[in-house]
matplotlib code that plots the C-alpha trace (Angstrom):
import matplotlib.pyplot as plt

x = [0.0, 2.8, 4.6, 1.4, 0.2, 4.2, 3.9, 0.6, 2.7, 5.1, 3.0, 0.4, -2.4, -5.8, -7.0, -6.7, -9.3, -7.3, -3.9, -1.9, 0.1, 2.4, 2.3, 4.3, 3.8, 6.4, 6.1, 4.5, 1.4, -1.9, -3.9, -7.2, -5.7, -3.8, -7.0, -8.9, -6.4, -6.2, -10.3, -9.9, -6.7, -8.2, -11.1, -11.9, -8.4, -7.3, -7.4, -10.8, -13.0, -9.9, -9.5, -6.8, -5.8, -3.7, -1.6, -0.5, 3.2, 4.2, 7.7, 9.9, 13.7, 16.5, 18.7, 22.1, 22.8, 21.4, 20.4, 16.8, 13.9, 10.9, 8.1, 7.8, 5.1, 3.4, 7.0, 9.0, 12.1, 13.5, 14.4, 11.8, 14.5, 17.4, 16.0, 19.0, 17.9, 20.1, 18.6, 18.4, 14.9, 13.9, 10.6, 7.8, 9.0, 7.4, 5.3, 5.3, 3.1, 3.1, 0.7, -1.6, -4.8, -5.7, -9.1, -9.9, -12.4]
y = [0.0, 2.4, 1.9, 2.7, 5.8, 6.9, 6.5, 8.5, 11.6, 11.1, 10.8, 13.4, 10.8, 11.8, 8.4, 4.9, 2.4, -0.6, -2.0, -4.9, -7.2, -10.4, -12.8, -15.6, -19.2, -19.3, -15.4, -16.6, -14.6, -16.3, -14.4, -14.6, -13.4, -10.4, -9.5, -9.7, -7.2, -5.0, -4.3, -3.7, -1.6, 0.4, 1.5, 5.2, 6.3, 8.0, 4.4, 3.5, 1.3, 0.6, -2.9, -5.2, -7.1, -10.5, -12.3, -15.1, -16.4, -20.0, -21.3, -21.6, -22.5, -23.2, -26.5, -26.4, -30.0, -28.9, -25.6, -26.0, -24.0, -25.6, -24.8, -26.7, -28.9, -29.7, -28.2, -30.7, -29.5, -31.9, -31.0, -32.9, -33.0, -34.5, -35.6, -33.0, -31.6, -28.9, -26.1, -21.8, -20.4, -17.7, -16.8, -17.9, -15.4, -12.5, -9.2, -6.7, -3.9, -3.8, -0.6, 1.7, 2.8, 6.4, 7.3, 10.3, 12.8]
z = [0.0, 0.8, -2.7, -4.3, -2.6, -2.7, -6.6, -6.8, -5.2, -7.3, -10.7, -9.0, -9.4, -6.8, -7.1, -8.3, -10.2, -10.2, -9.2, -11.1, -8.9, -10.3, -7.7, -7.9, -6.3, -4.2, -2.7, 0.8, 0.2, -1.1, -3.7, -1.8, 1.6, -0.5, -2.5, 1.1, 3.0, 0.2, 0.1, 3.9, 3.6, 1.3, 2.9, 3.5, 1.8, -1.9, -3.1, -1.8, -4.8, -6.3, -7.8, -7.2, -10.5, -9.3, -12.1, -10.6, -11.7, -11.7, -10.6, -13.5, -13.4, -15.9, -15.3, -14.9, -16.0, -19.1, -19.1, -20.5, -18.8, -17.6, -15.3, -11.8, -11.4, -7.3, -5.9, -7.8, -8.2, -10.7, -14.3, -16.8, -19.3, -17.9, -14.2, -12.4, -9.4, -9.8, -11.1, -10.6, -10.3, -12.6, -11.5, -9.1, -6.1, -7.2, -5.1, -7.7, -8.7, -12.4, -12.6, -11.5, -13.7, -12.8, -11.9, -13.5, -11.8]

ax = plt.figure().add_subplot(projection="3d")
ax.plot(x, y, z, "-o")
ax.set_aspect("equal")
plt.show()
């Protein structure tokens, strides 16, 4: 919440109709508990009404045995290509805001 009223200073925005949010799977937040605190947080401030917009961002990694990328699968951390376990994530940890949509008076 703090990032996104910072940013409407910065940009001069008076209010906000809807927030986009990657989330990925392994981020420790669940998309139903976020999307329920932000409706409450949001209550009686500049971004009250506004919409939170939740893409949600699976685990992907890239072996090192191999170096093919595949997506992960139930938390199974195991190359389908090769079978190493070895392997760098390269997405699936994600909180970001990816943008704001101005509500215009």
């Amino acid at each position: 919440m703090e990032i996104v009223r910072q940013e409407m200073i910065r940009r001069k925005l008076t209010g906000i109709k809807e927030v986009g949010v990657r989330l990925g799977a392994l981020s420790g937040f669940d998309a139903e508990a976020l999307a329920f605190s932000f409706e409450a947080a949001v209550v009686d401030t500049a971004l009250d009404g506004a919409r939170l917009k939740i893409e949600q961002v699976p685990v992907k990694g890239k072996c090192r045995s191999c170096g093919r990328d595949f997506e992960v699968n139930e938390f199974v951390f195991i190359c389908p290509h090769c079978g190493s376990g070895e392997m760098d994530m390269t997405q699936g940890e994600e909180l970001d805001i990816t943008y704001l949509v101005e509500d215009k008076p």
